[in-house]
SENUMI-808475 format. One line per 10 residues: number of its first residue (from 1); their letters; for each residue z, y, x of N, C-alpha, C, CB. Coordinates in steps of 0.05 Angstrom, whole numbers, plus 5000, padded with zeros to 4 digits. Last residue first. Glycine has a CB too. Example, Ala and Ser with C-alpha at 12.3 -4.5 7.8 and 13.67 -1.06 7.14 Angstrom:
# residues 2
2> sa> 5142 4955 5257 5143 4979 5273 5157 5001 5258 5114 4988 5282  5156 4886 5264 5156 4910 5246 5156 4934 5264 5181 4911 5226 .
//
This chain:
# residues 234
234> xxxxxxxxxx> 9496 6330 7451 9485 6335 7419 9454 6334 7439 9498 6374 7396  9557 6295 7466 9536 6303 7471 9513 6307 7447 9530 6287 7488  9629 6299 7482 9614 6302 7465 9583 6301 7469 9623 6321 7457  9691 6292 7497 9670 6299 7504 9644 6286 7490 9672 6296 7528  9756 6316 7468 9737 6288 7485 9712 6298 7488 9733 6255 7467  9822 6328 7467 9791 6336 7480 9782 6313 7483 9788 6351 7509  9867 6311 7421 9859 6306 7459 9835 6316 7452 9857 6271 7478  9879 6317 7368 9885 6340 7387 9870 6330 7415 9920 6344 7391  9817 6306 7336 9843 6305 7347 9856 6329 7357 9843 6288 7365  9762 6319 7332 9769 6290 7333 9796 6289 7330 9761 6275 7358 .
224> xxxxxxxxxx> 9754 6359 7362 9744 6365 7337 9763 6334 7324 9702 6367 7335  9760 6385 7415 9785 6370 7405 9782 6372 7374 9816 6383 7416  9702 6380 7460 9720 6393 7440 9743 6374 7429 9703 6403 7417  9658 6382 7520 9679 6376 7509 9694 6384 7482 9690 6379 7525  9587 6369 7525 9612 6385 7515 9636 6380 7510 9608 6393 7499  9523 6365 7539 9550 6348 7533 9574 6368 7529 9559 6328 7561  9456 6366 7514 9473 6380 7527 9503 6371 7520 9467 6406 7521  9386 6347 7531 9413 6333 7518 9437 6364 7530 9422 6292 7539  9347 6349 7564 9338 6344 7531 9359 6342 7514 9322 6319 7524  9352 6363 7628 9346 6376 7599 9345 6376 7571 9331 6379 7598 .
214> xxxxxxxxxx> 9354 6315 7657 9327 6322 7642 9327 6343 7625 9318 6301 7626  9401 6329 7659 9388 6326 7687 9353 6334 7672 9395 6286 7706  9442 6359 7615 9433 6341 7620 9410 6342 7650 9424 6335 7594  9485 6411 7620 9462 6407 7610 9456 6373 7623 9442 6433 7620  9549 6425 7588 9530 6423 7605 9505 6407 7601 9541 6417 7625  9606 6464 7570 9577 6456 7559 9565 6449 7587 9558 6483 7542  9652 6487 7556 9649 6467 7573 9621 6463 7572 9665 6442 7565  9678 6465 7483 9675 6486 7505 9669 6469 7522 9698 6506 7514  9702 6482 7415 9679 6463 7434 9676 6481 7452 9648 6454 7422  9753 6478 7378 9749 6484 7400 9731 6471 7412 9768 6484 7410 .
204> xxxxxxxxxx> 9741 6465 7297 9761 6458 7324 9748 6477 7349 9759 6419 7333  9714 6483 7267 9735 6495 7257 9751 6482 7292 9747 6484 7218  9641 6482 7284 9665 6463 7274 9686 6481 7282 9667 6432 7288  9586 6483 7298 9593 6504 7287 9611 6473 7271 9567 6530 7272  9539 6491 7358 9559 6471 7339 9572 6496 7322 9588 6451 7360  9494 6528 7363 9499 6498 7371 9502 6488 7363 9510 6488 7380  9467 6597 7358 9494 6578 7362 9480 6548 7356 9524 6587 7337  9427 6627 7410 9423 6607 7381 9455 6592 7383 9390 6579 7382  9401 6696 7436 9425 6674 7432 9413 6653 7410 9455 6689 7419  9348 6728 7451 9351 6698 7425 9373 6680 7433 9320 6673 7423 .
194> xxxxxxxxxx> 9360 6744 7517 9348 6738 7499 9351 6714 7474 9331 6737 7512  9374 6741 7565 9398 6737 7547 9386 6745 7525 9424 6751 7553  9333 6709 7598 9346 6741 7603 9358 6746 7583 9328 6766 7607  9334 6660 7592 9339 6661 7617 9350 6692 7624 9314 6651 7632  9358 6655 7523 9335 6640 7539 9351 6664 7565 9290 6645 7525  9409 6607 7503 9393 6642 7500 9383 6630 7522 9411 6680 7503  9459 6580 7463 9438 6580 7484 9429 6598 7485 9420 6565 7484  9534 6567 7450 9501 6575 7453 9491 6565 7474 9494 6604 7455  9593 6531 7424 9571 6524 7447 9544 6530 7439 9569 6492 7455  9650 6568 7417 9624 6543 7406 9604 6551 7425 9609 6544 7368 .
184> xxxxxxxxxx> 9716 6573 7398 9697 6574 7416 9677 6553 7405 9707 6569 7444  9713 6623 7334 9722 6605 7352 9709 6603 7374 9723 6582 7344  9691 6669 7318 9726 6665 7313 9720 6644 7325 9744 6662 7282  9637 6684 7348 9645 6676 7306 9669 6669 7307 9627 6645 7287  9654 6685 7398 9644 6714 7378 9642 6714 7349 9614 6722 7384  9669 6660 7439 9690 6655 7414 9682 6682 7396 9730 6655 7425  9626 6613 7466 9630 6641 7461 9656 6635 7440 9600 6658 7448  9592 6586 7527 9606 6585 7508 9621 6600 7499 9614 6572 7509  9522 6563 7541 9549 6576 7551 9569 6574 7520 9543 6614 7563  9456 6559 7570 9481 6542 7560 9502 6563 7567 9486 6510 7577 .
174> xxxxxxxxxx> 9399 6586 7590 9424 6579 7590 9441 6576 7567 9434 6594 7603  9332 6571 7603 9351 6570 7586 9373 6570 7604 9350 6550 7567  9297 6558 7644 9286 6576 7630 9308 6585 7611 9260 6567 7617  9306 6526 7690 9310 6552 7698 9307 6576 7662 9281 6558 7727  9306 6474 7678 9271 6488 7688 9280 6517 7689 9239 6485 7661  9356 6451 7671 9346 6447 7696 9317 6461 7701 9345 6417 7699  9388 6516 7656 9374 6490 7644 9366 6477 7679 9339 6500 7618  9450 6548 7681 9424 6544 7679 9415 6515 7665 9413 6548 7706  9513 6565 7650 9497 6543 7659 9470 6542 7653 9507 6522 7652  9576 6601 7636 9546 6588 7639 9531 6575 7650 9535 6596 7642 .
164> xxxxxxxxxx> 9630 6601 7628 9622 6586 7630 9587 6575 7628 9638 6582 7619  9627 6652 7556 9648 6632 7591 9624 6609 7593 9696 6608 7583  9649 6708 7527 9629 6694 7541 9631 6680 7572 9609 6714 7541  9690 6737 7490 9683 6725 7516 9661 6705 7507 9708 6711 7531  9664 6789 7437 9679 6769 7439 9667 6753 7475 9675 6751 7407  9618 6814 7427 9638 6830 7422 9661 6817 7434 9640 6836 7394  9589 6827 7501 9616 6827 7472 9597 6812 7449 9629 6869 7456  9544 6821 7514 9551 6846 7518 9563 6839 7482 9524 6872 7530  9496 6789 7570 9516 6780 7541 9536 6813 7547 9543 6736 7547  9468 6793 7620 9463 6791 7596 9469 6789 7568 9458 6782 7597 .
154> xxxxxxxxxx> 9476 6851 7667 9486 6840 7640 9478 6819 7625 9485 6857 7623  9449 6850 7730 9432 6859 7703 9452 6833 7693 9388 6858 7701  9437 6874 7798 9448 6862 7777 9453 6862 7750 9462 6862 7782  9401 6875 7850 9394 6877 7824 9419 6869 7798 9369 6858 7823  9442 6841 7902 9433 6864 7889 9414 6853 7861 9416 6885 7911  9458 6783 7922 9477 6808 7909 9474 6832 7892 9485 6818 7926  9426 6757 7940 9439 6777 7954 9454 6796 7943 9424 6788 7967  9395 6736 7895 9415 6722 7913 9432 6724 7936 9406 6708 7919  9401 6777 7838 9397 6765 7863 9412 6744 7881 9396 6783 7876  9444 6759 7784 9434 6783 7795 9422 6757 7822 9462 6814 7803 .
144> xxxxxxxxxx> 9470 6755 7713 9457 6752 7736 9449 6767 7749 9443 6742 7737  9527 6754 7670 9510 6775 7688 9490 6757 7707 9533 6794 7709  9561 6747 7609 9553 6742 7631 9531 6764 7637 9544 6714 7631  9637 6779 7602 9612 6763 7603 9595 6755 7619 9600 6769 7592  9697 6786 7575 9682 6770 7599 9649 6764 7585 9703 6734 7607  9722 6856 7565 9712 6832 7559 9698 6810 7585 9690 6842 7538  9737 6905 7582 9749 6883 7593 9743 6852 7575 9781 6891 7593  9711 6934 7565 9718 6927 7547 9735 6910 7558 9700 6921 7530  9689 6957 7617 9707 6971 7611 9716 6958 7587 9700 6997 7609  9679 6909 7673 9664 6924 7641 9684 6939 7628 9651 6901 7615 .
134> xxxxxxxxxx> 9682 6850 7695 9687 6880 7707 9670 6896 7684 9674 6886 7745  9693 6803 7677 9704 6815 7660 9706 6846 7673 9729 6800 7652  9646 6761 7685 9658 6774 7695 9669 6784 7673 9648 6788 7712  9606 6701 7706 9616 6712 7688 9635 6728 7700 9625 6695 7670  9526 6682 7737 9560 6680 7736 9571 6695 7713 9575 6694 7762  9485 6664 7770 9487 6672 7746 9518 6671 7745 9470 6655 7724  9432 6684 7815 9458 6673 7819 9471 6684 7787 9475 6687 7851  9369 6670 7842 9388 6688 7828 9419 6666 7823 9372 6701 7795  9334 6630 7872 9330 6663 7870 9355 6679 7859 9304 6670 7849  9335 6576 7854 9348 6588 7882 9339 6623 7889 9334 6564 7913 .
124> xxxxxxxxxx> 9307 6548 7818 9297 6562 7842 9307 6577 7861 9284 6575 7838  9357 6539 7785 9339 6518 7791 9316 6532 7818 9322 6511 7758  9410 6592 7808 9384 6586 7795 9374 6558 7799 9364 6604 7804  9482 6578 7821 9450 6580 7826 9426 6573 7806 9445 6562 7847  9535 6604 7789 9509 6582 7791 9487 6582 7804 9497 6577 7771  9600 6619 7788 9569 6627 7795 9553 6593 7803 9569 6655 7829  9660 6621 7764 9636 6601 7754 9605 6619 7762 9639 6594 7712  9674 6702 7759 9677 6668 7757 9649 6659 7753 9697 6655 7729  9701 6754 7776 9681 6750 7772 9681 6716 7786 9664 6775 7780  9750 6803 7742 9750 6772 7753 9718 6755 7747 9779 6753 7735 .
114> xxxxxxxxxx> 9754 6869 7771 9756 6844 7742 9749 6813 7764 9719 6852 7706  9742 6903 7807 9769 6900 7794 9767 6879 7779 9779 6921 7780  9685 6885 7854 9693 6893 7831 9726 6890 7823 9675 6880 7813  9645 6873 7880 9660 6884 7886 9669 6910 7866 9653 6886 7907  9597 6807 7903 9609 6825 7881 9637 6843 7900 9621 6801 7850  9590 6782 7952 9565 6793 7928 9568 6812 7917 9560 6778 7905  9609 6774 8018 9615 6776 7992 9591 6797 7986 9647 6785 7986  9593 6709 8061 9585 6738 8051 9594 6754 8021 9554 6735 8050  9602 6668 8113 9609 6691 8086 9607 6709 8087 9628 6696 8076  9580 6647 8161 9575 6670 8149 9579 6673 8115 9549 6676 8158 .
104> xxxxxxxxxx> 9608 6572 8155 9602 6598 8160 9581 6622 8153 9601 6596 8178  9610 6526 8129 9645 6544 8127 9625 6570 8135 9681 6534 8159  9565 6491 8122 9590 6495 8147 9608 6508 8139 9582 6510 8174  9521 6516 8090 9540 6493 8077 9566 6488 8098 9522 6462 8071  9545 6589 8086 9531 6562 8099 9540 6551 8093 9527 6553 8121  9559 6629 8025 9568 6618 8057 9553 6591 8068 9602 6609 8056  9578 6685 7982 9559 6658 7994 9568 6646 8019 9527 6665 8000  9622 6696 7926 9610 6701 7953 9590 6673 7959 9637 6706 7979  9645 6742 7878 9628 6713 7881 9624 6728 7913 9592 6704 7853  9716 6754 7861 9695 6759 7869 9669 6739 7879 9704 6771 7885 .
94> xxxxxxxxxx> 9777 6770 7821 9766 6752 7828 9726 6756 7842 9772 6734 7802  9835 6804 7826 9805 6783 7804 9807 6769 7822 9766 6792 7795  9877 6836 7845 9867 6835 7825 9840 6822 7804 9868 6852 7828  9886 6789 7890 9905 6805 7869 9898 6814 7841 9913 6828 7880  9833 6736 7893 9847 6757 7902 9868 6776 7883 9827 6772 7911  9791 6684 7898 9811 6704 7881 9824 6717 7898 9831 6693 7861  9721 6670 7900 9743 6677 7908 9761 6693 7904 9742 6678 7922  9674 6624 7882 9684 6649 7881 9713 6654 7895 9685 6656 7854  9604 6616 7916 9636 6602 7899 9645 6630 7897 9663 6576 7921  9554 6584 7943 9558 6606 7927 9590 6592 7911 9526 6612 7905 .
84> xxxxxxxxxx> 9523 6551 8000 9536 6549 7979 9558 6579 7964 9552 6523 7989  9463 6532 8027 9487 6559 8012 9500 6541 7992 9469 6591 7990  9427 6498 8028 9440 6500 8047 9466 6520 8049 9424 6502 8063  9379 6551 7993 9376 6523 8009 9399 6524 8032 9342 6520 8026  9376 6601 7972 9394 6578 7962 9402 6562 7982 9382 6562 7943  9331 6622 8003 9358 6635 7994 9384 6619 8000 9358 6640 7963  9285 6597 8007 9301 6607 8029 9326 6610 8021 9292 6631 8040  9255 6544 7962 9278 6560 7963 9292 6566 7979 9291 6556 7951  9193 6545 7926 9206 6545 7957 9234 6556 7957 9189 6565 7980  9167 6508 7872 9179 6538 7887 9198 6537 7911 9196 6556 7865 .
74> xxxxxxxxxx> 9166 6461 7865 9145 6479 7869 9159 6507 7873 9124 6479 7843  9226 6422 7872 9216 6441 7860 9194 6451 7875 9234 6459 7855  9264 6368 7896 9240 6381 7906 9227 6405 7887 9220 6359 7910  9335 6363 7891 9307 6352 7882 9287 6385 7891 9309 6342 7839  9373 6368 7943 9373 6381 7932 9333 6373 7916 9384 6406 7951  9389 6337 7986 9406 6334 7963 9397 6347 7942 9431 6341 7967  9365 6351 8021 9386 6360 8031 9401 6351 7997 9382 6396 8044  9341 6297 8081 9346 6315 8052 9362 6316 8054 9343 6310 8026  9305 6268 8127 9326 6294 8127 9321 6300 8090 9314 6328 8154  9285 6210 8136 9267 6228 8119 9297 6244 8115 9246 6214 8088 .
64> xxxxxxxxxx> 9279 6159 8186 9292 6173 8169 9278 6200 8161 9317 6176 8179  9221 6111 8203 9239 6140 8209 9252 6155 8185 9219 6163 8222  9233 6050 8190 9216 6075 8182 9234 6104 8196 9214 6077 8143  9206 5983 8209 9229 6005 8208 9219 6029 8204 9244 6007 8232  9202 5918 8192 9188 5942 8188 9211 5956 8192 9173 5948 8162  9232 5860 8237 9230 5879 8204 9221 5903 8205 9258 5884 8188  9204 5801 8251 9195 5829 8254 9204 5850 8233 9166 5829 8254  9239 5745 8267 9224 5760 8241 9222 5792 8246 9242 5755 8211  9239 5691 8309 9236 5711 8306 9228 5729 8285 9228 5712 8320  9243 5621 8283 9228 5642 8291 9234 5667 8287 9206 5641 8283 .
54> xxxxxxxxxx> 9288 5566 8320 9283 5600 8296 9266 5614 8307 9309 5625 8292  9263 5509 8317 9275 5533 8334 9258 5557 8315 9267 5531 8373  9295 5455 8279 9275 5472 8286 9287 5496 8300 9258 5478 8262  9341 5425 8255 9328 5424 8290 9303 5445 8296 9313 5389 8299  9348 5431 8211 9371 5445 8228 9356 5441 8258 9408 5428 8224  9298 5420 8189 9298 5452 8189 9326 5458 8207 9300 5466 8154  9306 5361 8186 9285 5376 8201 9288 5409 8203 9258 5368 8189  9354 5355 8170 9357 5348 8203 9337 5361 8200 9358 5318 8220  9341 5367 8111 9351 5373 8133 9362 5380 8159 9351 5372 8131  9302 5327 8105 9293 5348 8107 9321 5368 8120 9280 5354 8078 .
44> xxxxxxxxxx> 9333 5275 8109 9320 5283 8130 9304 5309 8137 9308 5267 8132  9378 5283 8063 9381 5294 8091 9365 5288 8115 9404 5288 8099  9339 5330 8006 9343 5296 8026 9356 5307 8054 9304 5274 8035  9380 5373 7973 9356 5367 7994 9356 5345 8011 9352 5386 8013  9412 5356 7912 9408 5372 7935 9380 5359 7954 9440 5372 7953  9409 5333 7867 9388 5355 7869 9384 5364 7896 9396 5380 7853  9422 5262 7851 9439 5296 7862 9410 5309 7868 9466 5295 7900  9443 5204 7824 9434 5225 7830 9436 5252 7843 9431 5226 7818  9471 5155 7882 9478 5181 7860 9457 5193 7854 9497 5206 7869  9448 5093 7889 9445 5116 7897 9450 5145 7875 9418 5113 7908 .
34> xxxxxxxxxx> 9472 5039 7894 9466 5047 7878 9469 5083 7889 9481 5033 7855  9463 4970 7925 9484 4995 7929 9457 5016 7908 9493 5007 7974  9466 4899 7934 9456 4925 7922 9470 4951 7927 9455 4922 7894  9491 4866 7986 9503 4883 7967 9485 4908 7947 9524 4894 7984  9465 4809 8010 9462 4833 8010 9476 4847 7981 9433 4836 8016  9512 4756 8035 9491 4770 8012 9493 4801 8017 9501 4762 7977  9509 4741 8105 9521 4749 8082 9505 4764 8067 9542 4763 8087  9488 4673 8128 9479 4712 8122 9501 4719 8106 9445 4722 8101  9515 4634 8169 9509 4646 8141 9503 4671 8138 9529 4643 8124  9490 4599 8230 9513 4625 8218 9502 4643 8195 9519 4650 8245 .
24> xxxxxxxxxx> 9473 4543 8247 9470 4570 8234 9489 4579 8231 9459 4573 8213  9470 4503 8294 9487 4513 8279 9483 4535 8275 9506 4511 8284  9401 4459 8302 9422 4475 8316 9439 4483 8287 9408 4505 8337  9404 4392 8293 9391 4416 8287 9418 4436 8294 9377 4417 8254  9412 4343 8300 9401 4345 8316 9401 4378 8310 9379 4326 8317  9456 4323 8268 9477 4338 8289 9447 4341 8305 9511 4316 8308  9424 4317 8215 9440 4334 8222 9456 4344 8245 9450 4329 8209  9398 4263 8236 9386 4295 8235 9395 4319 8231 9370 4299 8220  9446 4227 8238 9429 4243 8265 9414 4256 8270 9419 4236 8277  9454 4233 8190 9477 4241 8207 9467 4244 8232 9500 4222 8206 .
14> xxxxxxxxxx> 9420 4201 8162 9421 4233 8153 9437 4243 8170 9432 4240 8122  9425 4157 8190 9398 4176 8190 9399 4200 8185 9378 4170 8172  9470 4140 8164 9475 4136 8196 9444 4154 8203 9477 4095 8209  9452 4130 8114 9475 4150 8119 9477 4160 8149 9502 4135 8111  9420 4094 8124 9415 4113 8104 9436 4130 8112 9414 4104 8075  9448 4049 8138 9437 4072 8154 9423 4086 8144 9426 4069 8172  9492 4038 8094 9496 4051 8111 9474 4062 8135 9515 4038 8118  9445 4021 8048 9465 4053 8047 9479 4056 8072 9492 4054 8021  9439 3976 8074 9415 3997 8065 9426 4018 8069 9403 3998 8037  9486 3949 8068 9468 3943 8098 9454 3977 8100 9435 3909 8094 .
4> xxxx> 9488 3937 8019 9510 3956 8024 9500 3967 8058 9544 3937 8022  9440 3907 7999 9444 3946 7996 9461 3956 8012 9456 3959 7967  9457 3867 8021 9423 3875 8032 9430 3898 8017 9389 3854 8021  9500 3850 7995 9504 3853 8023 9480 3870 8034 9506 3826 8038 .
//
């Protein structure tokens, strides 16, 4: 009877310190959470560079520099500069003329019956190199002369055409192409048609020749390969 007495206010104690204390409300467990790796840029560095106010950037500006396209040479060139030199056909040939890079003052060079082709300007813009067939062999060869037309002086003289010339870039050589050994093949000769030297020497057609920017190379088309033409550099 003296326990059963015991255990009930033992019970009747724990029940009035319990309704003395206020009513909690359970936390809920915290959830670890696991962060991706990634490279990109934290987003508080973010927010900091999208809120910053843009500074102004000063960009250097230069006054435009006029060229005419034409690389700089130690020798001055009135003539050339801004000319353009072409030819033009007519019934019986063909004649070289000059003209502003505009369309205007043409001027004809030549005046001749034969067909005077392919004019070049010099690397110095002094002379004008081209091919003709005004010669009584009615052969084509080549000629240079001023840039006005006068002095005009042969360099190539048969037996066979002579096409297609082309200054070096130092003025000192020309490139061209002959059918004087039975086919066409690609010389050189220095600037006054001095010391021809043949090139190529193949049973097919090499023609076309031109010079490299530096000079050290010269390209060419032939149909040594085939019948199609392909182009070539020696």
């Amino acid at each position: 009877m003296t326990f059963i007495v015991s255990l009930l206010l033992t019970t009747l104690l724990v029940a009035c310190d319990l309704g003395g204390m206020p009513a909690q409300t359970p936390t809920p467990a915290s959830i670890p959470t696991t962060t991706a790796a990634t490279t990109s840029t934290p987003l508080s560095t973010l927010t900091y560079y999208s809120t910053r106010t843009p500074t102004a950037t000063t960009i250097p500006t230069h006054a435009p520099t006029a060229t005419t396209g034409i690389p700089p040479t130690s020798t001055p060139m009135p003539l050339s500069k801004g000319r353009i030199v072409f030819s033009r056909f007519k019934d019986d040939g063909a004649d070289v003329y000059v003209m502003n890079a505009d369309g205007s003052g043409v001027t004809r060079l030549t005046n001749n019956s034969g067909r005077s082709t392919s004019p070049h300007w010099s690397p110095d813009g002094t002379k004008i190199l081209f091919e003709s067939s005004n010669n009584s062999e009615n052969i084509v060869d080549l000629y240079v002369m001023k840039a006005n037309g006068s002095g005009l002086t042969r360099l190539t003289n048969g037996p066979k055409h002579n096409l297609l010339p082309e200054w070096s870039p130092d003025g000192t050589k020309i490139v061209f192409q002959s059918d004087r050994d039975g086919n066409n093949e690609i010389y050189v000769m220095n600037a006054d048609g001095s010391s021809p030297t043949r090139l190529t020497n193949n049973p097919a057609s090499d023609n076309m020749p031109k010079w490299s920017y530096d000079g050290t190379k010269i390209a060419f088309v032939s149909n040594r390969d085939g019948d199609w033409a392909q182009i070539y550099v020696m």
